[in-house]
Biopython code that builds the backbone (N, CA, C, O; Angstrom):
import numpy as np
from Bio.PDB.StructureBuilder import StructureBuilder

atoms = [
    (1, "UNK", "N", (-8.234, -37.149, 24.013)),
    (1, "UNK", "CA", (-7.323, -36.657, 22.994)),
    (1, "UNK", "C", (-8.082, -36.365, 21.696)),
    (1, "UNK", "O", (-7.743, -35.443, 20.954)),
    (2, "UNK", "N", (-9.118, -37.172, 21.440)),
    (2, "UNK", "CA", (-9.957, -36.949, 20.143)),
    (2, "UNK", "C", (-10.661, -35.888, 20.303)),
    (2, "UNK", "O", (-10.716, -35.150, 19.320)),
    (3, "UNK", "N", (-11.470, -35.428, 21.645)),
    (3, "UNK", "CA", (-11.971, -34.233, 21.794)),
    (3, "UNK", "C", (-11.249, -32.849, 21.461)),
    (3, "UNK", "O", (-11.729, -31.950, 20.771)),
    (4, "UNK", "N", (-9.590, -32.856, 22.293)),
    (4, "UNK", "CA", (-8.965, -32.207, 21.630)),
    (4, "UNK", "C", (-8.480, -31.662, 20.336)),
    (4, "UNK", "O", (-8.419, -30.522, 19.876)),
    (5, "UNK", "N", (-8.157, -32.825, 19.899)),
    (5, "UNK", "CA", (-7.484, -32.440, 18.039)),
    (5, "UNK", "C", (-9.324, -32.521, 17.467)),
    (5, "UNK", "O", (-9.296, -31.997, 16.354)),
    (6, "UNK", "N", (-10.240, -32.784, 17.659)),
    (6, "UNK", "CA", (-11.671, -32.169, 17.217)),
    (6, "UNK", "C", (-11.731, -30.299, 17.248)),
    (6, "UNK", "O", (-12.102, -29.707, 16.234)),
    (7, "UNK", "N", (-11.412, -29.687, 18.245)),
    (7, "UNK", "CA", (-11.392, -28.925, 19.045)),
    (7, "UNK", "C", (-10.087, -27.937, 18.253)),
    (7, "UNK", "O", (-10.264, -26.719, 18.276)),
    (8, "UNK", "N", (-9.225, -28.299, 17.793)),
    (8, "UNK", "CA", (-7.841, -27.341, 16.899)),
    (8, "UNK", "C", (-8.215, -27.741, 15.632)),
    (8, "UNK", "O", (-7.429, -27.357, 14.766)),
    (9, "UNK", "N", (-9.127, -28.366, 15.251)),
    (9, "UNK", "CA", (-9.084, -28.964, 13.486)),
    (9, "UNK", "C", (-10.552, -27.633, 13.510)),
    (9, "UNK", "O", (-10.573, -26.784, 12.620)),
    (10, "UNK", "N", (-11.488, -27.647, 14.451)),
    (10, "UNK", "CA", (-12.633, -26.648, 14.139)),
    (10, "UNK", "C", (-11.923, -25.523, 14.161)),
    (10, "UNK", "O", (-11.909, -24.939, 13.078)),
    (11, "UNK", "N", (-11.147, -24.865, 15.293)),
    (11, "UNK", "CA", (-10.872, -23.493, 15.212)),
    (11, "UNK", "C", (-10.024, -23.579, 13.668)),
    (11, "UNK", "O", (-10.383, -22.678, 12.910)),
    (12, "UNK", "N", (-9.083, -24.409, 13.154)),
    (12, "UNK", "CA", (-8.158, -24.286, 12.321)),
    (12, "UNK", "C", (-9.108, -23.795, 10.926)),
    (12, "UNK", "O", (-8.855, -22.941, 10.076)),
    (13, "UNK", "N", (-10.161, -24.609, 11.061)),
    (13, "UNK", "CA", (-11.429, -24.362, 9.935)),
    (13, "UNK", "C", (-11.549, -23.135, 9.846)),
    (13, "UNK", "O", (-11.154, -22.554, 8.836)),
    (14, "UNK", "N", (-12.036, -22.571, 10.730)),
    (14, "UNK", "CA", (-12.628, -21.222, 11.108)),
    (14, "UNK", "C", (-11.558, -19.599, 10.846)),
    (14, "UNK", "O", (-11.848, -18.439, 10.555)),
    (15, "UNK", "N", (-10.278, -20.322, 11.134)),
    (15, "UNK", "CA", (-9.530, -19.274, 10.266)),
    (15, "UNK", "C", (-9.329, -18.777, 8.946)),
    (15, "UNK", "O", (-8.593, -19.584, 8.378)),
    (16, "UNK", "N", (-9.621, -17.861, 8.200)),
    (16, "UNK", "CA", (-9.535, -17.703, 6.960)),
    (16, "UNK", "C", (-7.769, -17.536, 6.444)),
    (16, "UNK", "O", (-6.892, -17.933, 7.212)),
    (17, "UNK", "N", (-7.548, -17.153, 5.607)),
    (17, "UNK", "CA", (-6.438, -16.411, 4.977)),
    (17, "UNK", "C", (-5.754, -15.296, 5.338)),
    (17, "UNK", "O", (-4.552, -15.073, 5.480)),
    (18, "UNK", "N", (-6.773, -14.607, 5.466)),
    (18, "UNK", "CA", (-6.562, -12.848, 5.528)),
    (18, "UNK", "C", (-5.890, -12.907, 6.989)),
    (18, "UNK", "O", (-4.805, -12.378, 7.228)),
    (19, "UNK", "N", (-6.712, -13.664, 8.014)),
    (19, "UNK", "CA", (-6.792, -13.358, 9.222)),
    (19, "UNK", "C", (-5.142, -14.313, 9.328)),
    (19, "UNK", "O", (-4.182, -13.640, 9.704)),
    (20, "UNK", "N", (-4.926, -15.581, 9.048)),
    (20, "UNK", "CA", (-3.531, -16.289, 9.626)),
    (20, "UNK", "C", (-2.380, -15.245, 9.002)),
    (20, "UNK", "O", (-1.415, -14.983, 9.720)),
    (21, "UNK", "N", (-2.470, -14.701, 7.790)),
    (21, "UNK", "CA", (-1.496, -13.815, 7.393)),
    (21, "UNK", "C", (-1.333, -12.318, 8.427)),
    (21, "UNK", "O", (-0.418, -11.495, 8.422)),
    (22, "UNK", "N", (-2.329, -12.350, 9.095)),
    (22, "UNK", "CA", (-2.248, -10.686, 9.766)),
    (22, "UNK", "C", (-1.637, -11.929, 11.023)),
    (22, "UNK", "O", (-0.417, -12.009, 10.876)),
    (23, "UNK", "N", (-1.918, -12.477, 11.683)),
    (23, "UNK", "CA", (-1.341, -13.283, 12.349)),
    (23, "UNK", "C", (-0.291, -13.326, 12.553)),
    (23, "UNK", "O", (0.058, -12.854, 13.635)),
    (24, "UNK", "N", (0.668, -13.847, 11.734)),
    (24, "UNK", "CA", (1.761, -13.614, 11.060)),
    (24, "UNK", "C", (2.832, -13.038, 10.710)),
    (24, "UNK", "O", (4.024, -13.317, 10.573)),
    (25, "UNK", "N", (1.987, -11.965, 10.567)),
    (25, "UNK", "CA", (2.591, -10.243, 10.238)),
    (25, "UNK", "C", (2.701, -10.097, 11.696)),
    (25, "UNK", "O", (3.854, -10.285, 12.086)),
    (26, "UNK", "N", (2.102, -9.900, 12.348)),
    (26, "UNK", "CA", (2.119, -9.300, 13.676)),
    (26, "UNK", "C", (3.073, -10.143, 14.532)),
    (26, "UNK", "O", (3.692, -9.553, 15.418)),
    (27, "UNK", "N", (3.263, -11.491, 14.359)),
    (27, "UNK", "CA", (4.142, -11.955, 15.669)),
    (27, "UNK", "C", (5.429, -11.795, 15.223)),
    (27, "UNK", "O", (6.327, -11.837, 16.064)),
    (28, "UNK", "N", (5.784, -11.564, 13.701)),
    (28, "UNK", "CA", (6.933, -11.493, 13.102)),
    (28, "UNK", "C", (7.589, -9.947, 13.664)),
    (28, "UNK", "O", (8.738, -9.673, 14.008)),
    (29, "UNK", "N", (6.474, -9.172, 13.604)),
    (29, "UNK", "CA", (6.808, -7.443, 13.951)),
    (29, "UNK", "C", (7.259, -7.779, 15.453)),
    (29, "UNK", "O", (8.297, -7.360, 15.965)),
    (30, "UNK", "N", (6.509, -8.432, 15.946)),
    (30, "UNK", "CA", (6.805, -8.433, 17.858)),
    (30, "UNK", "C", (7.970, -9.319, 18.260)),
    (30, "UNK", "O", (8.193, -9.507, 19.456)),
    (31, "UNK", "N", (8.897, -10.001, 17.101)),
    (31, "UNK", "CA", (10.097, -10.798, 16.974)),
    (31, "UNK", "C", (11.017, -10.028, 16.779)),
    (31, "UNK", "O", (12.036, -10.006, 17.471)),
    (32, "UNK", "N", (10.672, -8.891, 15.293)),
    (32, "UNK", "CA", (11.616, -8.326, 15.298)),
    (32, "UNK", "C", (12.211, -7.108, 16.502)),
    (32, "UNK", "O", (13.354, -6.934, 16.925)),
    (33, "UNK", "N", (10.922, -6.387, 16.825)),
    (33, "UNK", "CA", (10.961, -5.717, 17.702)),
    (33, "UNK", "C", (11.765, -6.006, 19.405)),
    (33, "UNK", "O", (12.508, -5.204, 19.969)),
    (34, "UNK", "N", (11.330, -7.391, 19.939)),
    (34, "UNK", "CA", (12.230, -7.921, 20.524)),
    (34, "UNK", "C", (13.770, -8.115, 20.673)),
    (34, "UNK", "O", (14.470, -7.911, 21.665)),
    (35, "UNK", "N", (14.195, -8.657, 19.172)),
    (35, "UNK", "CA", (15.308, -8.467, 19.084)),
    (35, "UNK", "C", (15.867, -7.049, 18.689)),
    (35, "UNK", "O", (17.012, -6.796, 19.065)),
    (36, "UNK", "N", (15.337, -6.317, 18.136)),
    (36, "UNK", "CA", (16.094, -4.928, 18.481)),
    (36, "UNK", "C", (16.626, -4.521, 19.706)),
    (36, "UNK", "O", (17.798, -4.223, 19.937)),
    (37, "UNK", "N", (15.528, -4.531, 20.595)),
    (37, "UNK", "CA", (15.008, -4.139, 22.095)),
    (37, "UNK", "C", (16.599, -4.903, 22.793)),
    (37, "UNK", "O", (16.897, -4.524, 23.926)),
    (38, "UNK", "N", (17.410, -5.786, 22.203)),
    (38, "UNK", "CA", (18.146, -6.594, 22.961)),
    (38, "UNK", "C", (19.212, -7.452, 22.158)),
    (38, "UNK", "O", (19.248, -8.669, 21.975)),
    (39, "UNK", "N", (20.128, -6.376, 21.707)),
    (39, "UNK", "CA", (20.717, -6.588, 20.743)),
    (39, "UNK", "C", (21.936, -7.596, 20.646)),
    (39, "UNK", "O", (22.330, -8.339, 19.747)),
    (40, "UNK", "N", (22.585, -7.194, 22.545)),
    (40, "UNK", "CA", (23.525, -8.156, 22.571)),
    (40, "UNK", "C", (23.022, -9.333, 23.651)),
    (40, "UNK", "O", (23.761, -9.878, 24.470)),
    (41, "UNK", "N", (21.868, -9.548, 23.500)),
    (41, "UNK", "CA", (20.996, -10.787, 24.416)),
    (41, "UNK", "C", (20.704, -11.858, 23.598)),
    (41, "UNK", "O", (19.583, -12.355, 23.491)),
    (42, "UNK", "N", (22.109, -12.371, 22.778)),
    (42, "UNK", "CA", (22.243, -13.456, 21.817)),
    (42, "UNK", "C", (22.096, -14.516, 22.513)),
    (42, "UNK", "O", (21.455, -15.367, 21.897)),
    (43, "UNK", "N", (22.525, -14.930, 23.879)),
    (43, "UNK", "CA", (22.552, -16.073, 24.917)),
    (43, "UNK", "C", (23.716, -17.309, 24.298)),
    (43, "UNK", "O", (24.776, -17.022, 23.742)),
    (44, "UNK", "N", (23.267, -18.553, 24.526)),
    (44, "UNK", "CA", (24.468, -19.370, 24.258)),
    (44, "UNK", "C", (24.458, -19.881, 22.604)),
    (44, "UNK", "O", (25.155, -20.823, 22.225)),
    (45, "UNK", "N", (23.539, -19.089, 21.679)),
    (45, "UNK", "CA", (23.157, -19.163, 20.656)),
    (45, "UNK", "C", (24.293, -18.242, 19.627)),
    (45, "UNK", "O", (24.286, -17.059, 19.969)),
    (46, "UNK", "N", (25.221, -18.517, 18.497)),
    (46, "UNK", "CA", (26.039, -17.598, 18.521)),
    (46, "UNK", "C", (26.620, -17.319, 19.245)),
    (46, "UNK", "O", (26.778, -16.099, 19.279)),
    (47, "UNK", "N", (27.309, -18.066, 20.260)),
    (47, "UNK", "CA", (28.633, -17.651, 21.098)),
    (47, "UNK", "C", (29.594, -18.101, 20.497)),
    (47, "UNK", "O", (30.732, -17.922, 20.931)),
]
sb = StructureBuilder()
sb.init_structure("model")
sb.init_model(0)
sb.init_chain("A")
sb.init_seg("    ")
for serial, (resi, resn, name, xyz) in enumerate(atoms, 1):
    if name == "N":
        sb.init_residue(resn, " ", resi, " ")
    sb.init_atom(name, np.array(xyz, "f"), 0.0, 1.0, " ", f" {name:<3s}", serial, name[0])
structure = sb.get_structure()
């Protein structure tokens, strides 16, 4: 387990700013885009 969280604390290092914000940007676009794509595919959420 220590090898692990060693292992997400380096990559976490290694990310800058620029890069978690484009990150970001992009899974938010592929969220919204999703839910367009499927408008009345609310499920038992909002029923």
């Amino acid at each position: 387990m220590n090898k692990l969280s060693n292992k997400v604390q380096y990559l976490v290092s290694r990310v800058d700013n620029r890069t978690l914000r484009l990150i970001v940007t992009i899974a938010g676009l592929a969220l919204f885009v999703l839910a367009a794509g499927a408008p009345d595919g609310v499920g038992p959420v909002g029923m």
